[in-house]
py3Dmol code that shows the C-alpha trace and the ligand (Angstrom):
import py3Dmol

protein = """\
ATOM      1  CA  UNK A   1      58.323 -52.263-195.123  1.00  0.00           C
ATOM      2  CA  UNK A   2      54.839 -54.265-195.026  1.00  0.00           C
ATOM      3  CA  UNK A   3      54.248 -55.831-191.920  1.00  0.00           C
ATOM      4  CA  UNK A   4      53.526 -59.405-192.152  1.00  0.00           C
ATOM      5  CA  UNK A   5      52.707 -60.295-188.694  1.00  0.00           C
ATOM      6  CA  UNK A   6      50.049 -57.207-188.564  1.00  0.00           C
ATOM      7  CA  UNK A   7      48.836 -58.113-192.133  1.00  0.00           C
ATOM      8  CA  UNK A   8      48.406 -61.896-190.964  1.00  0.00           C
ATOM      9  CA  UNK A   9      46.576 -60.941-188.367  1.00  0.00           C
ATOM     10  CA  UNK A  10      44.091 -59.077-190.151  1.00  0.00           C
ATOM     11  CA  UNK A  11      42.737 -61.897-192.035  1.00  0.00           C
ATOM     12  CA  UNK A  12      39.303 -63.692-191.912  1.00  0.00           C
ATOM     13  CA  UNK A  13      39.654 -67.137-190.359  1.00  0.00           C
ATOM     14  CA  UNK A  14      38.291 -68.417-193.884  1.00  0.00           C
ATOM     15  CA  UNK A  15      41.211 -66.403-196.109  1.00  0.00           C
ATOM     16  CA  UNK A  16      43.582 -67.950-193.576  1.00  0.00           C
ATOM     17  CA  UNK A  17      42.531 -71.101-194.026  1.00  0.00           C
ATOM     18  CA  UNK A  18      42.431 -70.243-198.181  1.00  0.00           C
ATOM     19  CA  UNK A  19      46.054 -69.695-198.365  1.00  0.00           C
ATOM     20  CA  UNK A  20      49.006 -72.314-198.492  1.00  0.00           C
ATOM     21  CA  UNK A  21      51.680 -69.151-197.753  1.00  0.00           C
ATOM     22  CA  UNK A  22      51.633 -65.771-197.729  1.00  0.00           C
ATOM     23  CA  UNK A  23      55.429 -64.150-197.999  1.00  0.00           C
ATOM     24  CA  UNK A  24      56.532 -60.159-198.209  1.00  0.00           C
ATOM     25  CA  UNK A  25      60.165 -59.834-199.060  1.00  0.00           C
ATOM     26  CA  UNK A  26      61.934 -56.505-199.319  1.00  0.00           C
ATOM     27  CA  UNK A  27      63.149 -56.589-202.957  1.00  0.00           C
ATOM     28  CA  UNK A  28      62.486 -58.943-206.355  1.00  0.00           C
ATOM     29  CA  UNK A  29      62.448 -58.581-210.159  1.00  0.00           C
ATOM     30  CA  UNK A  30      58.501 -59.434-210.441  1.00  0.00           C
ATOM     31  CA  UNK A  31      56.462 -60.998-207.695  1.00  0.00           C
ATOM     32  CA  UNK A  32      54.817 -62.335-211.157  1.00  0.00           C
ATOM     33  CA  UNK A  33      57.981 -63.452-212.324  1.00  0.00           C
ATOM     34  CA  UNK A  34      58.786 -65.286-209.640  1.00  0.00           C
ATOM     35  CA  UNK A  35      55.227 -66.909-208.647  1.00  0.00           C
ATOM     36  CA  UNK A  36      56.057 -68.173-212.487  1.00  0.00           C
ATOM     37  CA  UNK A  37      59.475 -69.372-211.308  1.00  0.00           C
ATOM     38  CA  UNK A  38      58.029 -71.436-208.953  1.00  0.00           C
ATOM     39  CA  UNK A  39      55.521 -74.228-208.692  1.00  0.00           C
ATOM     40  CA  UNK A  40      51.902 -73.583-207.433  1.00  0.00           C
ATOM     41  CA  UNK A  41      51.051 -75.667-205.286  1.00  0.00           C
ATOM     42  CA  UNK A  42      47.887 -78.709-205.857  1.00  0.00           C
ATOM     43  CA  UNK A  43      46.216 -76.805-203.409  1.00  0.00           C
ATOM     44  CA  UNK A  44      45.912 -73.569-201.310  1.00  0.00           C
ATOM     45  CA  UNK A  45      46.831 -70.131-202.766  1.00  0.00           C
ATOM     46  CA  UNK A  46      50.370 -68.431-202.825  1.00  0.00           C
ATOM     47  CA  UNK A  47      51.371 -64.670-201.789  1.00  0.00           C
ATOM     48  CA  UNK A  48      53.658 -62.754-202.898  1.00  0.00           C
ATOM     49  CA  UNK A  49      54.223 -59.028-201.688  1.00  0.00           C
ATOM     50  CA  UNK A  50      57.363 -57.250-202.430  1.00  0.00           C
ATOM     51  CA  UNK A  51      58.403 -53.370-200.872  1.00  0.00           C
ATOM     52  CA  UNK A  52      59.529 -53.096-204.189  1.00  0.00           C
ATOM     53  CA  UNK A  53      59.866 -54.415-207.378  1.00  0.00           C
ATOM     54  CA  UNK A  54      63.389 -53.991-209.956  1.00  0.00           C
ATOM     55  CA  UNK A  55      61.716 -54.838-213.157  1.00  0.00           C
ATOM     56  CA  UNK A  56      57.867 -54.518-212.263  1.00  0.00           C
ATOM     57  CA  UNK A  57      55.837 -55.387-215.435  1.00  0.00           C
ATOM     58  CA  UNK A  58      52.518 -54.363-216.887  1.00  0.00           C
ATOM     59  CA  UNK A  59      50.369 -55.726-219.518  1.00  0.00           C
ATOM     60  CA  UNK A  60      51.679 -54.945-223.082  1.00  0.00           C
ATOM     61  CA  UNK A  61      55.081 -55.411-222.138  1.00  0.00           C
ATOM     62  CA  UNK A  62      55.000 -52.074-219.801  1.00  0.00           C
ATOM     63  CA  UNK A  63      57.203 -51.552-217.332  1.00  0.00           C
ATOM     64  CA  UNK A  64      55.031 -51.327-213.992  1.00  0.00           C
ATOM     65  CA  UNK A  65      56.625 -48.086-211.296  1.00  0.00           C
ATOM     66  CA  UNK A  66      57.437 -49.902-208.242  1.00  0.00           C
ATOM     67  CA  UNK A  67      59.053 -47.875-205.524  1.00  0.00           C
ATOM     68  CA  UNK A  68      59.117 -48.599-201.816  1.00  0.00           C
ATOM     69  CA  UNK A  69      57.262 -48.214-198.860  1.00  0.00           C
ATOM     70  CA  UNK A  70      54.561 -46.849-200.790  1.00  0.00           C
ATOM     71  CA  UNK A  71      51.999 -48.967-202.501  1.00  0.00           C
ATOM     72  CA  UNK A  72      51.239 -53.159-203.432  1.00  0.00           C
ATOM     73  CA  UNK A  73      52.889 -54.976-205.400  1.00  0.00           C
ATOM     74  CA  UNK A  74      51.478 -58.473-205.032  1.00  0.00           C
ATOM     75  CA  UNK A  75      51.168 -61.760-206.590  1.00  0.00           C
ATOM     76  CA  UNK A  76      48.818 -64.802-205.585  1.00  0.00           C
ATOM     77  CA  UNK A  77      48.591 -68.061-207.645  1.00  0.00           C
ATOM     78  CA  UNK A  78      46.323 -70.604-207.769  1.00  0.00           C
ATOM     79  CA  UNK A  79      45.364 -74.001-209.428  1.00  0.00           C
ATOM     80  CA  UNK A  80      41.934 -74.128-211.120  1.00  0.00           C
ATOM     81  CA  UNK A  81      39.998 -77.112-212.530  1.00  0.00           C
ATOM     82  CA  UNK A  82      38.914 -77.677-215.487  1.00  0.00           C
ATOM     83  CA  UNK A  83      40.665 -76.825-219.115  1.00  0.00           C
ATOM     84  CA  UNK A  84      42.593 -73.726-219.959  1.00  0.00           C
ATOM     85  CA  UNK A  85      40.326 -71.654-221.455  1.00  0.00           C
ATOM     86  CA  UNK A  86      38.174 -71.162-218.005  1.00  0.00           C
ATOM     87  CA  UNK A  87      41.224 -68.483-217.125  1.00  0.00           C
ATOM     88  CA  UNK A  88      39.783 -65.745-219.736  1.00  0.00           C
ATOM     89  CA  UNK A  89      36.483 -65.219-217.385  1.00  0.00           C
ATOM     90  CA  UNK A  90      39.483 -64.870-214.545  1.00  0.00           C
ATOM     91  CA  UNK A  91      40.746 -61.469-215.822  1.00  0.00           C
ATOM     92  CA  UNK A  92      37.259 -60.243-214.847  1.00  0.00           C
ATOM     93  CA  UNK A  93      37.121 -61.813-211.550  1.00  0.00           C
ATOM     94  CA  UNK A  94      40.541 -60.455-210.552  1.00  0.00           C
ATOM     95  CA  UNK A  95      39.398 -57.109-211.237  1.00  0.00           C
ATOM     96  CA  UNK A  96      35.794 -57.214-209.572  1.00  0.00           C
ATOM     97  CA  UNK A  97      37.660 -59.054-206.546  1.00  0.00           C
ATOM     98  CA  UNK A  98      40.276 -55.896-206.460  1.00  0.00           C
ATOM     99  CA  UNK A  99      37.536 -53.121-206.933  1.00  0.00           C
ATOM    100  CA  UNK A 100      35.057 -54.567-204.306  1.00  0.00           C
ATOM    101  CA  UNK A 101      37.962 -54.799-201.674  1.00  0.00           C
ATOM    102  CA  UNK A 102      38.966 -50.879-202.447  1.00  0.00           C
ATOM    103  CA  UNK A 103      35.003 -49.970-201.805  1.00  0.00           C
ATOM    104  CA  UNK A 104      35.024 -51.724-198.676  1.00  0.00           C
ATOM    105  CA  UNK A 105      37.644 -49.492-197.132  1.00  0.00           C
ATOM    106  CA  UNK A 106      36.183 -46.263-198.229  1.00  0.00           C
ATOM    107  CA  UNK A 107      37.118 -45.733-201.766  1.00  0.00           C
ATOM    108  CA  UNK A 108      33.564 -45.945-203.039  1.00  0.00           C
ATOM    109  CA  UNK A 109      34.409 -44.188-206.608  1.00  0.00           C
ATOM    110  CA  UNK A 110      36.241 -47.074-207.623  1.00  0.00           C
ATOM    111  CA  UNK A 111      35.363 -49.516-210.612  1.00  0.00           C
ATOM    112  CA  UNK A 112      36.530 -51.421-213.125  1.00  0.00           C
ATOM    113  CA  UNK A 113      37.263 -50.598-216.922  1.00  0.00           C
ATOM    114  CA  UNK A 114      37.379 -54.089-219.011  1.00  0.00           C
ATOM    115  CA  UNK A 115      39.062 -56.713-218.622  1.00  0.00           C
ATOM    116  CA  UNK A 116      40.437 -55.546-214.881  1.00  0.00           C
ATOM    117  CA  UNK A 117      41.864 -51.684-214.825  1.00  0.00           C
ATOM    118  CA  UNK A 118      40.964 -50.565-211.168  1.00  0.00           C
ATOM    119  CA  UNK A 119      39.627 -46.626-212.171  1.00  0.00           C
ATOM    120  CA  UNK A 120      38.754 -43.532-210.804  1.00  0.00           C
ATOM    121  CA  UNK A 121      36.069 -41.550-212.818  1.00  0.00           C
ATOM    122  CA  UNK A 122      37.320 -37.748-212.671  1.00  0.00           C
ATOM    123  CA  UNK A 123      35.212 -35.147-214.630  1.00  0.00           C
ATOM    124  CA  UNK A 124      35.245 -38.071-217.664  1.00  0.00           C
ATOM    125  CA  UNK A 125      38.740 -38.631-217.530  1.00  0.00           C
ATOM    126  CA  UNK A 126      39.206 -42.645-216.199  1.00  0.00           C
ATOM    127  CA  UNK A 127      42.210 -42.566-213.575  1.00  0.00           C
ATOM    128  CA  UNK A 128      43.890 -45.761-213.052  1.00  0.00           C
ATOM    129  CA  UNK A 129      44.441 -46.583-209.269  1.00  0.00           C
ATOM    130  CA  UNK A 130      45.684 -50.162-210.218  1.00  0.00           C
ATOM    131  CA  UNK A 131      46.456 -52.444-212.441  1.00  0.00           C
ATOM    132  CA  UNK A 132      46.356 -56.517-213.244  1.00  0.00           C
ATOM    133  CA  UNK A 133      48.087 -58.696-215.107  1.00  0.00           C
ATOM    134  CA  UNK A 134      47.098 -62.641-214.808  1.00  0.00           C
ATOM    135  CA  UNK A 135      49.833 -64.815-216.341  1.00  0.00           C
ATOM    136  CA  UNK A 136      49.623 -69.347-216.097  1.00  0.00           C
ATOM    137  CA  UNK A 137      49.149 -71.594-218.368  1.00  0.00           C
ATOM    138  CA  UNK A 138      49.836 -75.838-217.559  1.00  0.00           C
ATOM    139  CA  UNK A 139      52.232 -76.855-214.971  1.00  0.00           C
ATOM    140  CA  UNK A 140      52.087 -80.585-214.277  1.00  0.00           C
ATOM    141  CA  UNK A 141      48.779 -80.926-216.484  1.00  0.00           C
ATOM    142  CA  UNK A 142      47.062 -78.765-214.156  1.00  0.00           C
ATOM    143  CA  UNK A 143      45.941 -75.225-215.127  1.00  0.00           C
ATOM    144  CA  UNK A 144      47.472 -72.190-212.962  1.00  0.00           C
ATOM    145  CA  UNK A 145      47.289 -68.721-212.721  1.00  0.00           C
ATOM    146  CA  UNK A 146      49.523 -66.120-211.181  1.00  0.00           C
ATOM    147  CA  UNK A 147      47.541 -62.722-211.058  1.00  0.00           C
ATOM    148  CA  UNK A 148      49.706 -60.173-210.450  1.00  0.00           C
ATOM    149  CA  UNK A 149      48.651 -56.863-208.681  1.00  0.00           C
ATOM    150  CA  UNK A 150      49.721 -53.329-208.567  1.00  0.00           C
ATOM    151  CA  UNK A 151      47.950 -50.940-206.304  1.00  0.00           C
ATOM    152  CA  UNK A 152      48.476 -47.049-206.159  1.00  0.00           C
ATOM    153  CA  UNK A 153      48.132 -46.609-202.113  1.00  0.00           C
ATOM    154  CA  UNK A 154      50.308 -43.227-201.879  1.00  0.00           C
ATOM    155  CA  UNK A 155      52.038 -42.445-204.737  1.00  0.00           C
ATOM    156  CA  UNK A 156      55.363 -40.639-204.172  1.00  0.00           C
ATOM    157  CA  UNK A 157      55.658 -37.357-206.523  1.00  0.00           C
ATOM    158  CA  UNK A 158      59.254 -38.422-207.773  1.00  0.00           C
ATOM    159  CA  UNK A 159      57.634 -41.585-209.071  1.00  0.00           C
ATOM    160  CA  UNK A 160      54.107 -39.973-210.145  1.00  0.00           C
ATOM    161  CA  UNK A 161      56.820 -37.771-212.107  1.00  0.00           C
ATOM    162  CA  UNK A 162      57.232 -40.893-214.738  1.00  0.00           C
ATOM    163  CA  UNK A 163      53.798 -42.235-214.907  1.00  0.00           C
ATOM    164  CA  UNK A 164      52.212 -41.527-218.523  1.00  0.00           C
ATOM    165  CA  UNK A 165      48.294 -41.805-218.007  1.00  0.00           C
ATOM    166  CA  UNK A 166      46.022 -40.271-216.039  1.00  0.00           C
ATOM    167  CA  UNK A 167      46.086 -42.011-212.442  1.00  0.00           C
ATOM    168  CA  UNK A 168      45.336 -41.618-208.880  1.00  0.00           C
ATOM    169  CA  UNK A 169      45.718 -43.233-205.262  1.00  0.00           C
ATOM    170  CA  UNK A 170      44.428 -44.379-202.463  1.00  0.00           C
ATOM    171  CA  UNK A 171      45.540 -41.396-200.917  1.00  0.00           C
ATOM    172  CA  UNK A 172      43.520 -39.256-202.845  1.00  0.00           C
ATOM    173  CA  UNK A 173      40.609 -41.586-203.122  1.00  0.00           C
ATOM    174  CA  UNK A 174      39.125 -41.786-199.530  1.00  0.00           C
ATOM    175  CA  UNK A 175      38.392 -39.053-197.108  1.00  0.00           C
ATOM    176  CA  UNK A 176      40.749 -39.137-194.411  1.00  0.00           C
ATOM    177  CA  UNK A 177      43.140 -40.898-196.590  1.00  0.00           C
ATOM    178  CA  UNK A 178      44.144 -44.075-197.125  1.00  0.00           C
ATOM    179  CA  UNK A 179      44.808 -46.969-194.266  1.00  0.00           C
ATOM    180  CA  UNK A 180      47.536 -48.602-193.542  1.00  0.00           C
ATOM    181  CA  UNK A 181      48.805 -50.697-196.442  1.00  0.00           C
ATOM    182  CA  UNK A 182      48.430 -54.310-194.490  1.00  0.00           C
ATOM    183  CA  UNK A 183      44.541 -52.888-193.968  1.00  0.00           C
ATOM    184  CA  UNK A 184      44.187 -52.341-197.479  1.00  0.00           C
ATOM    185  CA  UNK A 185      46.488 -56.086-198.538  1.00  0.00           C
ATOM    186  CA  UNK A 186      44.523 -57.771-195.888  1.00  0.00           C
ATOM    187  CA  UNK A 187      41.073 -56.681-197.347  1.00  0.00           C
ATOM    188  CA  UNK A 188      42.338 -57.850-200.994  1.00  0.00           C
ATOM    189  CA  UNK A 189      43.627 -61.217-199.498  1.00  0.00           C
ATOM    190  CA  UNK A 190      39.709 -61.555-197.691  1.00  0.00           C
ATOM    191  CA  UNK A 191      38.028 -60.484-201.199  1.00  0.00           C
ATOM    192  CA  UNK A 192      40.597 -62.988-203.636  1.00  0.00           C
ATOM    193  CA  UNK A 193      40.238 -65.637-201.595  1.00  0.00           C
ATOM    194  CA  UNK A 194      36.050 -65.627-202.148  1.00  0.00           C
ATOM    195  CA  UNK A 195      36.397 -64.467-205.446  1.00  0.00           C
ATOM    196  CA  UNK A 196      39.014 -67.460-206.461  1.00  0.00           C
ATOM    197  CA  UNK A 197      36.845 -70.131-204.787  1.00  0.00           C
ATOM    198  CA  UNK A 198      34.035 -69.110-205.726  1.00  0.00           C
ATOM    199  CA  UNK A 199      35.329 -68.782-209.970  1.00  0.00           C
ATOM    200  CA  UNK A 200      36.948 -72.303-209.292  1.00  0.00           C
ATOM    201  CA  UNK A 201      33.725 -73.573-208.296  1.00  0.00           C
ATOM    202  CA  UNK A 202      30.960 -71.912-209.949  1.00  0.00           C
ATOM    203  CA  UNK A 203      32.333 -69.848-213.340  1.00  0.00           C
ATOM    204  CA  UNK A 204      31.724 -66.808-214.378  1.00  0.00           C
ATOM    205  CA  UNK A 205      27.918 -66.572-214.307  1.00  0.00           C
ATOM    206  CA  UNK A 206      27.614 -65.265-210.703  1.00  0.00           C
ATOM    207  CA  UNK A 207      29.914 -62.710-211.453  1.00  0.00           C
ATOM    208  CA  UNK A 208      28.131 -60.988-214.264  1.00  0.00           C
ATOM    209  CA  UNK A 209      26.150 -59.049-212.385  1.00  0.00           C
ATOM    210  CA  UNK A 210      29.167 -57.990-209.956  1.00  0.00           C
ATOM    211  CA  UNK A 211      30.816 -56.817-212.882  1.00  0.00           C
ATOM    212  CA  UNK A 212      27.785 -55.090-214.066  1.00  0.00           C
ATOM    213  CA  UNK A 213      27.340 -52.419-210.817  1.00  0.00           C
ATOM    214  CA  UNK A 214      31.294 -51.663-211.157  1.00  0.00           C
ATOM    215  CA  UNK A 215      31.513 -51.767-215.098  1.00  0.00           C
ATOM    216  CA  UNK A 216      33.115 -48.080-216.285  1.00  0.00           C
ATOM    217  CA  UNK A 217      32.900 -48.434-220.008  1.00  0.00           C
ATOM    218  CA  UNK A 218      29.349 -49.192-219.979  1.00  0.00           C
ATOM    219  CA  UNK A 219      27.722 -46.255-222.921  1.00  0.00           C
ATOM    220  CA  UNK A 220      31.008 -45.167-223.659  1.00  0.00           C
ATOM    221  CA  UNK A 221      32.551 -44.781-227.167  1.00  0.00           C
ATOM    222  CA  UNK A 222      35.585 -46.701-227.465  1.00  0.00           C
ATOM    223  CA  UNK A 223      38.415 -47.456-229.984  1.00  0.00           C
ATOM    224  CA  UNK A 224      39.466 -51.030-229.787  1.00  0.00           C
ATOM    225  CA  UNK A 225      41.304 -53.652-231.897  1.00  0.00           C
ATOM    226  CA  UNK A 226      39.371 -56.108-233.245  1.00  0.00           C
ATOM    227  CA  UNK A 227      40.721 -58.896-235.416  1.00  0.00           C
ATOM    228  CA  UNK A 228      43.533 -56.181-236.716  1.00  0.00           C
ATOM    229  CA  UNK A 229      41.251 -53.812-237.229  1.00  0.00           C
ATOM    230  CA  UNK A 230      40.636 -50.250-235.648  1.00  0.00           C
ATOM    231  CA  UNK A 231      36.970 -50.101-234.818  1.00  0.00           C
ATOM    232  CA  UNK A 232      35.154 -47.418-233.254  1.00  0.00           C
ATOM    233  CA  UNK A 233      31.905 -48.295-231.383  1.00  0.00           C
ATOM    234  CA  UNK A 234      29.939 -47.854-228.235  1.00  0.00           C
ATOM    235  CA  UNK A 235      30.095 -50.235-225.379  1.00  0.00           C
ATOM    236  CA  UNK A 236      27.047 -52.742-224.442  1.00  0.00           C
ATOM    237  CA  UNK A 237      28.269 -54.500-221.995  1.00  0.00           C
ATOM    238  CA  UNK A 238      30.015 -58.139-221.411  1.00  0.00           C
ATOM    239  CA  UNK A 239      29.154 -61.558-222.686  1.00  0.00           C
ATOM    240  CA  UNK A 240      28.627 -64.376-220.246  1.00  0.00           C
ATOM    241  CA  UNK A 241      32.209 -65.664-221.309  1.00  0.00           C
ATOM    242  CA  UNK A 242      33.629 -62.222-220.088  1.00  0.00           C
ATOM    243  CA  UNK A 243      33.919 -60.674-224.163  1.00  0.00           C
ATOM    244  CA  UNK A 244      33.536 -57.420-224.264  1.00  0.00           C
ATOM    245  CA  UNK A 245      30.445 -55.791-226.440  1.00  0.00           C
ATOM    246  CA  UNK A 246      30.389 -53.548-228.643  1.00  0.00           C
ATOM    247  CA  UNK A 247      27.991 -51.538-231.265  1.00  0.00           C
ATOM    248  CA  UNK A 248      29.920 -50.915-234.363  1.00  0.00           C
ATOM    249  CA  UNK A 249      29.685 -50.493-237.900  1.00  0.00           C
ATOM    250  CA  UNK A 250      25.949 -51.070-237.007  1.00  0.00           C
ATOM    251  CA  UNK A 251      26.014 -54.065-235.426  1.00  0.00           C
ATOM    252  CA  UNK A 252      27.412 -56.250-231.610  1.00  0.00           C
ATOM    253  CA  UNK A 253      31.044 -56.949-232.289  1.00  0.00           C
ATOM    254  CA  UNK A 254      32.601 -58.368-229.394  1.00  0.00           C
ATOM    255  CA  UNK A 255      36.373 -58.278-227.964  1.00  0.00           C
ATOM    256  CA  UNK A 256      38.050 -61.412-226.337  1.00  0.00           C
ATOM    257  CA  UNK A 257      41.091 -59.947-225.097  1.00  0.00           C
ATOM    258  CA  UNK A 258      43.675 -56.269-225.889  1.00  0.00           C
ATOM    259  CA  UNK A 259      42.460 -53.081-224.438  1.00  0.00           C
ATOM    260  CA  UNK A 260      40.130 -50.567-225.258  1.00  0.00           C
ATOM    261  CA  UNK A 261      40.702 -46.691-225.447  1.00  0.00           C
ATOM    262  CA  UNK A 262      37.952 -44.395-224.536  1.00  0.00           C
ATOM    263  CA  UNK A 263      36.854 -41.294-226.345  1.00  0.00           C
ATOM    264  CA  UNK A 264      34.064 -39.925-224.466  1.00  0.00           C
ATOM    265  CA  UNK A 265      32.111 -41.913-221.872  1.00  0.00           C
ATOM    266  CA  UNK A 266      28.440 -42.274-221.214  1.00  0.00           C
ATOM    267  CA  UNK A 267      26.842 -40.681-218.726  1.00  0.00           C
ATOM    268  CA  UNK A 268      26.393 -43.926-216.904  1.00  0.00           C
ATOM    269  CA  UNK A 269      28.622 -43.991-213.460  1.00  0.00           C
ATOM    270  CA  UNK A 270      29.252 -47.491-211.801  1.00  0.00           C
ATOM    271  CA  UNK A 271      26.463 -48.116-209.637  1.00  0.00           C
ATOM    272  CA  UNK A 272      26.429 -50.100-206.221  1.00  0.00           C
ATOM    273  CA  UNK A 273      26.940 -49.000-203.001  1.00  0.00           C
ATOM    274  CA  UNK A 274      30.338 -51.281-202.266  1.00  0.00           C
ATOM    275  CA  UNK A 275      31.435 -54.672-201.498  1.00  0.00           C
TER     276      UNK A 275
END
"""
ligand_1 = """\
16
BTN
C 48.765 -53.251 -215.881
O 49.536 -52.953 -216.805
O 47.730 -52.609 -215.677
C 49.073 -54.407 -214.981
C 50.010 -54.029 -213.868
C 50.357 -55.193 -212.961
C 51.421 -54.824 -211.964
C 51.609 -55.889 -210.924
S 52.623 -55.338 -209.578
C 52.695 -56.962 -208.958
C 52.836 -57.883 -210.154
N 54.228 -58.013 -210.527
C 54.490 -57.489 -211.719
O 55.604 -57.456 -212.269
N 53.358 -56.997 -212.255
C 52.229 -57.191 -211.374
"""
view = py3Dmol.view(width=600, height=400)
view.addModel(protein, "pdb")
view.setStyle({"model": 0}, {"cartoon": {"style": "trace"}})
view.addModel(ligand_1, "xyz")
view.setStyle({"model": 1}, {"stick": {}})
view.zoomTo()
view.show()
């Protein structure tokens, strides 16, 4: 099981200071579910790990694979200021927060595919080494958000057995292999604890460019859904509220929120040269 006292002790002084509790507990339904259950605090940030998860969920109502002792399954939650709507730029900043972490310990191929897929590029084919699903809403008047994180470290076969899309692990990812897991939590508490601050205090503007050097759809033609219709087009980027771009039917169309599938991708890779 996930160590807390060697994950604790991995932490910057600042993430220490960030966080109101951090908690790993053998077994749960959802470490979403449960952040949900409970209240967030007015201040400070909330982890949740779990060895395991019984009912792990994805976005789209997927069920997320969640079997022990062999990758994350974390949740953190947070209060933000300011009205609701400030938690669409959020999906973003999860994901850049999550991507920059995996660079920093060696996994320098990773990036992001809108709103906050952790990939792999492999030959064209985007691998998914994680995924995030960011759930909130009001509680006492105040907006929260619970962002739930699942994190391919090494993937048992038995499990890899029922996975559906194209995906990869940490394993596979950096040379020599991946660290121990509280290494690899440790480094995503250190990044979400910036990133959250820093979105809380400042928006999404200083993130653009972030985004930008890890952004995987970037030239590639896509099929999305866009106001219940099927549109093809070619991805230009984001909008400073987060929106994915578009070029379709001959002119910018932009998506606010669903997920994109790609048919061939540009022969743009995400740049940068990590966190
Ligand atoms: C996705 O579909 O890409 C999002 C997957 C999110 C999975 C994580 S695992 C920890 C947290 N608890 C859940 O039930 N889901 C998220």
């Amino acid at each position: 099981m996930l160590d807390a006292t060697s994950l604790l002790s991995r932490l910057d002084d600042a993430t220490r200071a960030a966080f109101a509790s951090i908690e790993v507990v053998d077994a749960i339904d959802s470490t979403n579910s449960e952040l949900l259950r409970r209240r967030t605090p007015d201040s400070g940030i909330v982890a949740l790990f779990a060895d395991r998860q019984l009912g792990g969920r994805g976005r789209q109502g997927r069920p997320w694979a969640s079997p022990p002792g062999a990758n994350l399954y974390l949740s953190v939650s947070r209060r933000f200021s300011g009205e609701l709507a400030r938690l669409g730029g959020l999906s973003l900043v999860a994901g850049i927060a999550c991507a920059e972490a995996m660079r920093a310990i060696g996994a320098g191929g990773v990036g992001v595919k809108w709103p906050n897929d952790l990939v792999v590029d492999d030959d064209g084919v985007l691998r998914k080494l994680g995924g995030i699903l960011i759930e909130g809403g009001l509680q006492d008047g105040a907006v929260r958000a619970v962002i739930g994180i699942g994190l391919n470290v090494r993937m048992p076969a038995e499990a890899a057995a029922a996975i559906d899309q194209p995906w990869t692990d940490l394993q596979a990812q950096i040379d020599g292999g991946a660290p121990a897991r509280e290494v690899v939590a440790a480094t995503l508490l250190d990044s979400l604890a910036e990133a959250l601050a820093r979105f809380d205090a400042e928006g999404l503007a200083p993130f653009l460019p972030r985004f930008e050097a890890l952004d995987m759809l970037r030239d590639a033609q896509v099929d999305a859904l866009i106001a219940d219709r099927m549109v093809t087009g070619v991805v230009v980027g984001i909008a400073d509220d987060g929106a994915l771009r578009l070029r379709a039917d001959d002119r910018l169309q932009t998506l606010h929120a669903g997920e994109v599938r790609v048919r061939r991708r540009g022969l743009r890779q995400a740049g940068g040269s990590g966190a």
